[in-house]
C-alpha positions in Angstrom: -25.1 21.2 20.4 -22.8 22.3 18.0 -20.4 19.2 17.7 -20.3 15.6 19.0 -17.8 13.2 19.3 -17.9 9.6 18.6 -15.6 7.8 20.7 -15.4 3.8 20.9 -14.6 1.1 22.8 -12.2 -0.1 20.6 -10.6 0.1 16.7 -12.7 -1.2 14.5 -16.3 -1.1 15.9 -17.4 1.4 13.5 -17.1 4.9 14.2 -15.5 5.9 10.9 -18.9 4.6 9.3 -21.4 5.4 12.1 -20.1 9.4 12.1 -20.5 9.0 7.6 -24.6 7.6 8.7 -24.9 10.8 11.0 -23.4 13.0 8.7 -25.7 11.9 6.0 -28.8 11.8 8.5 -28.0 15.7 9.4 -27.0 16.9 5.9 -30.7 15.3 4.6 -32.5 16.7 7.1 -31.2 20.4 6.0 -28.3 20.6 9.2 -25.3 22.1 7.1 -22.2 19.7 8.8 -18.5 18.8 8.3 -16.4 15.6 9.7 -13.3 16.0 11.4 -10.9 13.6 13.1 -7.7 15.0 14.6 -5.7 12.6 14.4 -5.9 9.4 12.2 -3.5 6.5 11.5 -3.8 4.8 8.0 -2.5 4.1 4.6 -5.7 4.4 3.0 -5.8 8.5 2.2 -7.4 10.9 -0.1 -6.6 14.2 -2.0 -8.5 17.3 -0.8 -10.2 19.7 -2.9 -7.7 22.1 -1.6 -4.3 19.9 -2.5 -3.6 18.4 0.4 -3.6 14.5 1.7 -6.2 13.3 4.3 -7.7 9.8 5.3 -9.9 8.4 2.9 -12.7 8.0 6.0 -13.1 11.9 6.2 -13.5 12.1 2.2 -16.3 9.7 2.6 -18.1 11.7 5.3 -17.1 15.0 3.6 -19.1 12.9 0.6 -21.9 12.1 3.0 -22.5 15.7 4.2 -22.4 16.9 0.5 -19.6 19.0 0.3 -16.0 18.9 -0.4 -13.1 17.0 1.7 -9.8 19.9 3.1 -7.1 19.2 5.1 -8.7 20.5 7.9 -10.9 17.8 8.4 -7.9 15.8 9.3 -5.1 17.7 10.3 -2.6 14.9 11.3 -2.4 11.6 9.3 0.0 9.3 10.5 0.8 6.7 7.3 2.9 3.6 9.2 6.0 2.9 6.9 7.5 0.2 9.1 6.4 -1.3 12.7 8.0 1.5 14.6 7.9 4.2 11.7 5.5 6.1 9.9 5.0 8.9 7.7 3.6 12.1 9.1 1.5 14.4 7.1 0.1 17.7 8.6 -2.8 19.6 7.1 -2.3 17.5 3.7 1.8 17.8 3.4 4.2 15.4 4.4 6.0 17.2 7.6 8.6 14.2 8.5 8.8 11.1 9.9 7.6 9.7 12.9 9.2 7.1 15.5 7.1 5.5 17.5 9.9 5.7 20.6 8.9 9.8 20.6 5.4 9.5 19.3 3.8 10.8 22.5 6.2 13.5 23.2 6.2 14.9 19.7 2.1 14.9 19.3 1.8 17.1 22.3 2.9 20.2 20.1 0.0 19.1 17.6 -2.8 20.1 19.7 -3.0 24.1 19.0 -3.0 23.5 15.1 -6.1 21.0 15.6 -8.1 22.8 17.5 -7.7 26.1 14.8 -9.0 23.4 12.2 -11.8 22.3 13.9 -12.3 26.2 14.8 -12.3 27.0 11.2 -14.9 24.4 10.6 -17.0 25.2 13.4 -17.3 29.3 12.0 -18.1 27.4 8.4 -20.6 24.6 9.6 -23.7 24.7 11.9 -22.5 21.2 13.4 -19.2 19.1 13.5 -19.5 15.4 14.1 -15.9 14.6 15.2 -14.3 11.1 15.4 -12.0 9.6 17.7 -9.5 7.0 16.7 -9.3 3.4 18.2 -9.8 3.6 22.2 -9.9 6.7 24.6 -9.4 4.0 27.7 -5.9 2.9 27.0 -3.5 4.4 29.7 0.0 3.9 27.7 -1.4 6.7 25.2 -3.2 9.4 27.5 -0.3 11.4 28.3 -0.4 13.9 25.3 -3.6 12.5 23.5 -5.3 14.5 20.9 -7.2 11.8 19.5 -9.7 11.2 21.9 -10.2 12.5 25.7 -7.5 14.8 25.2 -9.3 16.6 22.0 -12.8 16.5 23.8 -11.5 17.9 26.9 -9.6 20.9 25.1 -12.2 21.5 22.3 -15.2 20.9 25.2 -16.8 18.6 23.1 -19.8 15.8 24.0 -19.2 12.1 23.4 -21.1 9.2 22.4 -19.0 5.9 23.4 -19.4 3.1 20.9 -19.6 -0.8 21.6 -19.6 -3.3 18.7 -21.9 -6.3 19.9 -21.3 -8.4 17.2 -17.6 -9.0 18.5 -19.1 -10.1 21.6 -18.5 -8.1 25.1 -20.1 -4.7 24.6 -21.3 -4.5 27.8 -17.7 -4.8 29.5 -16.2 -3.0 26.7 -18.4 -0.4 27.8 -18.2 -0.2 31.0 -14.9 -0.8 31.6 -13.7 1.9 29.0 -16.0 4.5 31.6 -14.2 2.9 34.8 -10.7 4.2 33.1 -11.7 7.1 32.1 -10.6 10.1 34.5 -14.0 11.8 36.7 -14.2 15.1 34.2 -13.7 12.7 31.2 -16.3 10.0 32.2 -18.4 13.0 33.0 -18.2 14.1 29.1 -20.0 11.1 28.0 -23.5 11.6 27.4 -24.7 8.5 25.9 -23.6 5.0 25.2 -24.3 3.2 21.3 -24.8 0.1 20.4 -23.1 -1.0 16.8 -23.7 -4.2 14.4 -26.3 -6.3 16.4 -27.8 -8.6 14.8 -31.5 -10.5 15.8 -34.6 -9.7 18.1 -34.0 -6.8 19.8 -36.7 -7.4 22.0 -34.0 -10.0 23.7 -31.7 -6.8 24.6 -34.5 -5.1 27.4 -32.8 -6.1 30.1 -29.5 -5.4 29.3 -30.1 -2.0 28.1 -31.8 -1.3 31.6 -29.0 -3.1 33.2 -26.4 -0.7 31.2 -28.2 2.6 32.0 -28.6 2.1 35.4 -25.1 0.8 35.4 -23.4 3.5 33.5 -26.0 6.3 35.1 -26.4 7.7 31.4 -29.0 6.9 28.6 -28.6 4.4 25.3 -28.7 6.3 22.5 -29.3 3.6 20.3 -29.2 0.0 19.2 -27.5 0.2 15.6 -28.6 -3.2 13.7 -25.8 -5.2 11.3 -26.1 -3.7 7.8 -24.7 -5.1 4.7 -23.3 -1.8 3.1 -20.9 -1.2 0.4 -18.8 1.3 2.3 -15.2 0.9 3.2 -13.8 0.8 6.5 -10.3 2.9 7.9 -8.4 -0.1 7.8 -10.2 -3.1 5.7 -11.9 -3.2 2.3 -15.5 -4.0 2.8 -16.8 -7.5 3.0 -18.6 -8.3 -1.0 -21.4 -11.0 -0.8 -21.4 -12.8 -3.8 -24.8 -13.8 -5.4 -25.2 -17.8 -5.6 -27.1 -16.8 -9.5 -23.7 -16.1 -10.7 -21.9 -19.1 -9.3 -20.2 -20.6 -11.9 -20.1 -18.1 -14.0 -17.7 -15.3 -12.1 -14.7 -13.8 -13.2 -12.0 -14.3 -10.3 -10.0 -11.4 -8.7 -7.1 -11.5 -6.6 -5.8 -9.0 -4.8 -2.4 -9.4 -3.1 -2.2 -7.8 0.7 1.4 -7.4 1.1 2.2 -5.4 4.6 2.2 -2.4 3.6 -0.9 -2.1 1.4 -2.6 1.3 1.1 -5.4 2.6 -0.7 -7.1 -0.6 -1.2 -11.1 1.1 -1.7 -9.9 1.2 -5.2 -10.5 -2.4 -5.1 -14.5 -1.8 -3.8 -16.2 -1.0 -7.0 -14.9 -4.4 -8.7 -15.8 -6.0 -5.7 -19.4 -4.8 -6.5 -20.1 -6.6 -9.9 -21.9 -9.3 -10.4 -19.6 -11.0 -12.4 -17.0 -10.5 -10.4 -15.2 -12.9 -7.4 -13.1 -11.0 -6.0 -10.2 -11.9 -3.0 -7.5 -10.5 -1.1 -4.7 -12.7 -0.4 -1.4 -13.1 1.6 0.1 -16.7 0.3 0.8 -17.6 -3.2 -1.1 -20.7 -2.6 -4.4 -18.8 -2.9 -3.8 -16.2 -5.8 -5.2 -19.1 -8.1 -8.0 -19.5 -9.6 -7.8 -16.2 -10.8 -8.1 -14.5 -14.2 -6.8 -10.9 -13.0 -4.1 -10.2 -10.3 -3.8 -7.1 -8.6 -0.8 -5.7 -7.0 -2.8 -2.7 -5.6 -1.0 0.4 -3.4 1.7 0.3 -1.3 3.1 2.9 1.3 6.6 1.2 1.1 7.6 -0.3 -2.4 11.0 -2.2 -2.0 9.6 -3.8 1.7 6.6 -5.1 0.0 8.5 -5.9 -2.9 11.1 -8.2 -1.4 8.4 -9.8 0.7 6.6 -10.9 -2.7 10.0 -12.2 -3.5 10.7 -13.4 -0.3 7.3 -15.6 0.1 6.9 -17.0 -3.0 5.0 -15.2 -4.9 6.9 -14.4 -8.2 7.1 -18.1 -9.7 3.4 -18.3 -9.3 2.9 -14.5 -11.3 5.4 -16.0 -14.0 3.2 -18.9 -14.0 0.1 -17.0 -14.2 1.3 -14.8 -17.3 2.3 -18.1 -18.7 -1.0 -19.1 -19.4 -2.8 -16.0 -20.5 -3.6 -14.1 -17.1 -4.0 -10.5 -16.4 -2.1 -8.3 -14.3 -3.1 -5.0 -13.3 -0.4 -2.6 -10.9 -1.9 0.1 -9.2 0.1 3.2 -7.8 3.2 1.4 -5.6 1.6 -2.0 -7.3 2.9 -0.6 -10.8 6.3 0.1 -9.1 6.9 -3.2 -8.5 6.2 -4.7 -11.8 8.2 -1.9 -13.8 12.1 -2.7 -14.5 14.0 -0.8 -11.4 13.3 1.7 -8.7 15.8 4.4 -7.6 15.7 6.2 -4.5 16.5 9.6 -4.4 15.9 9.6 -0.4 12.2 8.6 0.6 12.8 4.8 1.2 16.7 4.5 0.3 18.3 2.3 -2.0 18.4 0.7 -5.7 15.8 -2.1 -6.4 15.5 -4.2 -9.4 11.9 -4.3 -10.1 9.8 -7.4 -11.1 10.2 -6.5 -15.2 6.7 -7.0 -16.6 6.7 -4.0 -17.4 8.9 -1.6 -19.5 9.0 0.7 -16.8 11.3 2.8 -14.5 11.0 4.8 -11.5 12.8 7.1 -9.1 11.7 8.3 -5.7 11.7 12.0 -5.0 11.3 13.6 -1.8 8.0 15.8 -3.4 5.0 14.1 -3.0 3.1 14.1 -6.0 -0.7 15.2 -5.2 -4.0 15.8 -7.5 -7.1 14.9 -8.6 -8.2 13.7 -12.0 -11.4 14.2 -14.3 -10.8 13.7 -17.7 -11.9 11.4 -20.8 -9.8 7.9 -21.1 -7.8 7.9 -24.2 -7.9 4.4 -25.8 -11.2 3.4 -23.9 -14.0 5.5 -25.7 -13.3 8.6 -24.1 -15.1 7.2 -21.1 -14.9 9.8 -18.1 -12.0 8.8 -15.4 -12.3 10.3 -11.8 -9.4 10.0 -9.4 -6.6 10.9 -7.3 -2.3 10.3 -7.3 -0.8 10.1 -4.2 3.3 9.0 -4.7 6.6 10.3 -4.7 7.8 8.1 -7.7 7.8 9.7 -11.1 8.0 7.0 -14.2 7.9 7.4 -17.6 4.4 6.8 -19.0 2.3 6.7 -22.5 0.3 9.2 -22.5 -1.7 7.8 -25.5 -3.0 5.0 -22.9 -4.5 7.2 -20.6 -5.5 6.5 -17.5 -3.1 3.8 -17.2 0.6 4.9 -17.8 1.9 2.0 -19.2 0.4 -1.6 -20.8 2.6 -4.6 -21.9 2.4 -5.4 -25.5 0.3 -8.6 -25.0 -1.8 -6.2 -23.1 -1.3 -8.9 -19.8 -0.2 -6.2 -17.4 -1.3 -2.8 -16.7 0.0 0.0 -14.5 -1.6 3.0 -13.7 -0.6 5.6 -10.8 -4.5 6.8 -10.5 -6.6 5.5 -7.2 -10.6 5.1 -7.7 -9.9 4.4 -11.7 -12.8 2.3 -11.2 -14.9 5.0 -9.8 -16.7 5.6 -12.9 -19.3 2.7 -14.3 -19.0 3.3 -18.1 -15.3 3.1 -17.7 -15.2 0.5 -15.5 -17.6 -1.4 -17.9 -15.8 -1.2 -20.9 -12.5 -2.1 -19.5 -14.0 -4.9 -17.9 -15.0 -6.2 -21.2 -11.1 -5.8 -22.4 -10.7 -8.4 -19.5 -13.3 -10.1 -20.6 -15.8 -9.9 -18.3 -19.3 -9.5 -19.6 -21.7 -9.3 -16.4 -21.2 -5.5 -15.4 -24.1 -3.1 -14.9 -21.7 0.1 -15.6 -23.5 2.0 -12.0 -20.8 4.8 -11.0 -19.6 3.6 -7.5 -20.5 6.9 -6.4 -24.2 6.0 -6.7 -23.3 2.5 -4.9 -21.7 4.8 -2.1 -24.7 7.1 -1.2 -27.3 4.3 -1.4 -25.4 2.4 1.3 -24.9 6.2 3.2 -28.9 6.5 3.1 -29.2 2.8 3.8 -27.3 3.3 7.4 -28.7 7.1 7.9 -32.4 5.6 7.9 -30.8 2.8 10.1 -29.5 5.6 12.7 -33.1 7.5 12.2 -35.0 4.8 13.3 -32.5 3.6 16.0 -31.4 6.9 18.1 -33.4 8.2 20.6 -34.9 11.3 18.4 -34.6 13.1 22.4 -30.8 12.6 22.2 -30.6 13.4 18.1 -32.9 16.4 18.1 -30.5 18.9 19.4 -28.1 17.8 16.7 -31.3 18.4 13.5 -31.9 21.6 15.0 -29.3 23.1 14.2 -29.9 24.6 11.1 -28.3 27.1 8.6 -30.9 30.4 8.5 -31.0 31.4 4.7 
């Protein structure tokens, strides 16, 4: 077996993490493997090795296999702009927009050019563990799909079907996703998986039977809850703060206007200690908070006149008032520069919030790269990351990595996502904050501890009958 597909019940049970745990469990065991999704939807993207823009899920799993993210691990990102619009990026570069009204007539012509990128992987990789995206049962979207049942079908690919138990009604979600499917579809599902369950597993026997004889195919697996520091497609992972450092934490808050992106460069403050950290949607809850961040954003001037709209601007004023930080990241640091002119992405003039002596104009080329270099005016610390916009501001490049800083030193901007990536650097500018209770780890060493933490998980729960054809399939050398 050369590739498998995870499919699942629904969004959000856990297939973008449960394909990272699989693709660690191979890569340890010596199976050379890739990710892939064909199609994705998210604001929450990555720059490839190769130049081009992918979601930030296939990064991570191209992190858990050990080798390098390309555009042809996800050859169509769709990044939603408004509710019936959304970017579309093809093999890394913006190729349009998208309306939702033609959505399934204009993805039909996608489905050549992702099956030659999962080819291309397939002649590189012994095995390709592919992920589907939210449900293959819903009938509104199977005209056309390349996401799911459509892909499998055309690429001839196996499928695992996910249920998350934790949310309650696996066992419907399950089988009623297999009553829906077509005969030659449900056909292509080889075993069911169970995600996120939490007590005595003991208690499940006679469900599983139940299920099997039900479904007339074999459980692969009961995955237990974990507590890992990984980030999901859509939602920053959950931190669980220590009760040691009650009292003593240095409070976060993160504003989660509509149309935040990026937000995993929030994770690695999320991870310290010292640290109480929030994302919020009201005004009323940004306080108590010592640092505010106005993280990305996939459509400044919306999420800009819904701060203004709901609230939220007395409150910052008030906040700067009394000593507080600020921190703008990417489309956050748009917002708090002076104006933004459009030269056609989003249209329009706006005046910006003014913290910040900073202007911006929109082009139509995105701007894409990584970064590794020392930080200038923070001990030369090393700063790993990636810029993804089409605004270009003027910046000091004396301040590196952040491209401009108030004269108080209350509000930062920076266009780089994962700043924080690094420990050293993280540590000291901490400290400029004032926090004290860091451990400087690289998030990177956070990252695979939680991916070996879930691939032992997956080693201990999958049936090694149903896994072994996967871990034989090794590069000769």
């Amino acid at each position: 077996m050369n590739a498998l597909m995870i499919q699942g019940t629904a969004s959000g049970v856990g297939k973008s993490v449960l394909v990272a745990g699989l693709c660690r469990l191979l890569a340890r065991n010596g199976v050379s493997v890739a990710p892939f999704k064909p199609q994705n939807m998210s604001n929450n993207a990555a720059v490839t090795i190769d130049g081009g823009e992918i979601g930030r899920a296939q990064a991570l799993q191209a992190l858990a296999c050990g080798i390098e993210p390309t555009v042809h691990m996800n050859p169509v990102l769709i990044k939603p702009e408004a509710d019936e619009r959304a970017q579309l990026v093809v093999r890394g570069k913006v190729a349009g927009t998208l309306q939702a009204k033609r959505f399934r007539e204009d993805r039909i012509s996608w489905m050549q050019m992702v099956l030659d990128s999962f080819a291309q992987l397939q002649a590189l990789y012994d095995v390709v563990i592919i992920e589907g995206a939210g449900s293959p049962a819903e009938p509104n979207l199977r005209d056309g799909d390349i996401a799911n049942m459509g892909f499998a079908e055309a690429a001839d690919v196996p499928v695992w079907l996910v249920g998350d138990i934790d949310c309650g009604g696996v066992f419907a979600a399950l089988t009623g996703s297999l009553d829906i499917l077509s005969a030659s579809e449900n056909a292509r599902v080889k075993a069911l998986l169970i995600n996120r369950f939490r007590g005595n597993l003991d208690l499940l026997d006679d469900a599983l039977e139940w299920l099997e004889n039900k479904t007339a195919r074999p459980v692969a697996g009961v995955v237990p809850w974990l507590a890992l520091e990984l980030p999901e497609e859509d939602a920053p992972f959950r931190h669980a703060l220590s009760s040691e450092h009650e009292g003593t934490l240095f409070n976060i808050a993160v504003i989660a206007y509509p149309r935040l992106s990026n937000h995993d460069d929030i994770d690695p403050l999320a991870s310290e200690a010292g640290v109480n950290l929030r994302f919020v949607r009201s005004p009323d809850e940004l306080q108590p908070a010592d640092l505010i961040i106005l993280p990305g954003s996939k459509h400044v001037v919306s999420d800009l006149n819904w701060l203004r709209d709901n609230g939220f601007v007395p409150v910052l004023e008030s906040h700067l008032r009394y000593g507080g930080k600020l921190l703008g990241i990417c489309g956050g640091m748009q917002l708090l520069g002076t104006h933004i002119e459009d030269a056609g992405v989003e249209g329009g003039y706006a005046d910006g919030l003014g913290w910040l002596a900073l202007s911006t104009t929109m082009q139509a080329e995105k701007t894409l790269k990584r970064v590794d270099q020392p930080s200038v005016c923070f001990a030369d610390k090393r700063v790993t990351g990636y810029e993804i916009h089409h605004g270009e501001s003027n910046s000091e490049k004396t301040l590196f990595p952040f491209e401009l800083c108030s004269e108080d030193k209350q509000v930062w901007g920076t266009y780089l996502h994962g700043l924080f990536e690094q420990g050293a650097f993280r540590k000291i500018w901490l400290e400029e904050m004032g926090v004290r209770a860091t451990n400087g780890l690289d998030q990177q060493q956070r990252t695979m501890a939680s991916l070996d933490l879930l691939a032992d998980a997956l080693e201990q729960a999958i049936d090694p009958v149903l896994l072994e054809p996967l871990l034989r399939r090794k590069t000769c050398q």
